[in-house]
C-alpha positions as CSV (number, residue, x, y, z in Angstrom):
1,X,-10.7,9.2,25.7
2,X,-14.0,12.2,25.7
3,X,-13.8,14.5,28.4
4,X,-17.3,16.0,28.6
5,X,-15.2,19.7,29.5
6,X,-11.9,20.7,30.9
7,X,-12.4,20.1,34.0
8,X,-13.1,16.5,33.9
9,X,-10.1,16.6,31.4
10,X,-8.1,18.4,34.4
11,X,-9.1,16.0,37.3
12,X,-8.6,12.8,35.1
13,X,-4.7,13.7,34.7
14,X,-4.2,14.8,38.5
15,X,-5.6,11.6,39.4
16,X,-3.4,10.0,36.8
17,X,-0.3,12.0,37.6
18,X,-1.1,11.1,41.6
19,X,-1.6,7.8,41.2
20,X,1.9,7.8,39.1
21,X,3.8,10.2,42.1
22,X,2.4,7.9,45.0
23,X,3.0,4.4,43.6
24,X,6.9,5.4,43.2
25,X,9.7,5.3,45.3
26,X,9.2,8.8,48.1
27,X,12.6,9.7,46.4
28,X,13.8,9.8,42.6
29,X,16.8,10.1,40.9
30,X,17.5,12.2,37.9
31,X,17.9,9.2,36.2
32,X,14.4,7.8,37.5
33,X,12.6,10.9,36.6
34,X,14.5,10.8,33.3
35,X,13.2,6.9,32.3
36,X,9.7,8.2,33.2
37,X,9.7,10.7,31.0
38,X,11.6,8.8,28.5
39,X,8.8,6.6,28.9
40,X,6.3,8.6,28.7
41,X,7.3,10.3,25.2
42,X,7.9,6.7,23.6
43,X,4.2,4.8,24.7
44,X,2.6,7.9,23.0
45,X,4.8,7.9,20.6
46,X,6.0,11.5,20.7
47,X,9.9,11.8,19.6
48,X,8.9,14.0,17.0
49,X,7.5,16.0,19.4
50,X,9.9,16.3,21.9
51,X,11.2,20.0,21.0
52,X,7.6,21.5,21.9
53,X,7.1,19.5,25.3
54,X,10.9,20.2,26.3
55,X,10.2,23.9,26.0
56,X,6.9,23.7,27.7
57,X,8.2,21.5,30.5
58,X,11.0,24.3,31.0
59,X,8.5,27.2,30.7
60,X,6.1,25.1,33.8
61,X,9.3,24.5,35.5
62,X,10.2,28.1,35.0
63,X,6.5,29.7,36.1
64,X,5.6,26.7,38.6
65,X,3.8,29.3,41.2
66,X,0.9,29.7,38.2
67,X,0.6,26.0,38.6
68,X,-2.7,26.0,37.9
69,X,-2.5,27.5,34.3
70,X,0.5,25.8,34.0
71,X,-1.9,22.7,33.9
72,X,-4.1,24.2,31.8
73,X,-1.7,25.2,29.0
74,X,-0.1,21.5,29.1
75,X,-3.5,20.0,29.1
76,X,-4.2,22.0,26.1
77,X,-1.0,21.6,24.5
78,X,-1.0,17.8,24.7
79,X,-4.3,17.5,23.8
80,X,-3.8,19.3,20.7
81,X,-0.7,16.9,20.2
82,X,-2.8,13.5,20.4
83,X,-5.5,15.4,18.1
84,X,-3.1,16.3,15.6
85,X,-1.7,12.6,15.8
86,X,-5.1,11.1,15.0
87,X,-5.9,13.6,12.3
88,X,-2.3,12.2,10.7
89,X,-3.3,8.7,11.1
């Protein structure tokens, strides 16, 4: 998927990770939240890469009240992920 700058890139994953946050249950589990993720990292197929997003998640987790670069840096960060993965292909 194009996004035609990083805002649209930015609003198309808040919408995604709403949509995601108010289709669930109102509370999760560990293990919920877990499978999600574990989901998540296998449909993009990103095992290899689960070092980097591990750290990153912890660092967000970590920094959460600069939320909004917080977003940026993981929008950057996985984007460079899926663009190195079709480079590789």
């Amino acid at each position: 998927m194009k996004f035609k700058n990083k805002g649209d890139k930015e609003k198309y994953f808040r919408s995604v990770m709403d949509k995601l946050v108010s289709s669930g249950p109102e509370e999760a589990t560990p293990e919920l939240v877990s499978f999600m993720i574990f989901s998540l990292i296998e449909g993009y197929h990103l095992q290899a890469e689960w070092p980097i997003i591990r750290k990153v998640v912890t660092d967000m987790l970590m920094h959460h009240e600069d939320i909004e670069g917080a977003i940026d840096d993981a929008v950057e960060f996985m984007g460079g992920i899926v663009q190195s993965r079709r480079l590789g292909d």
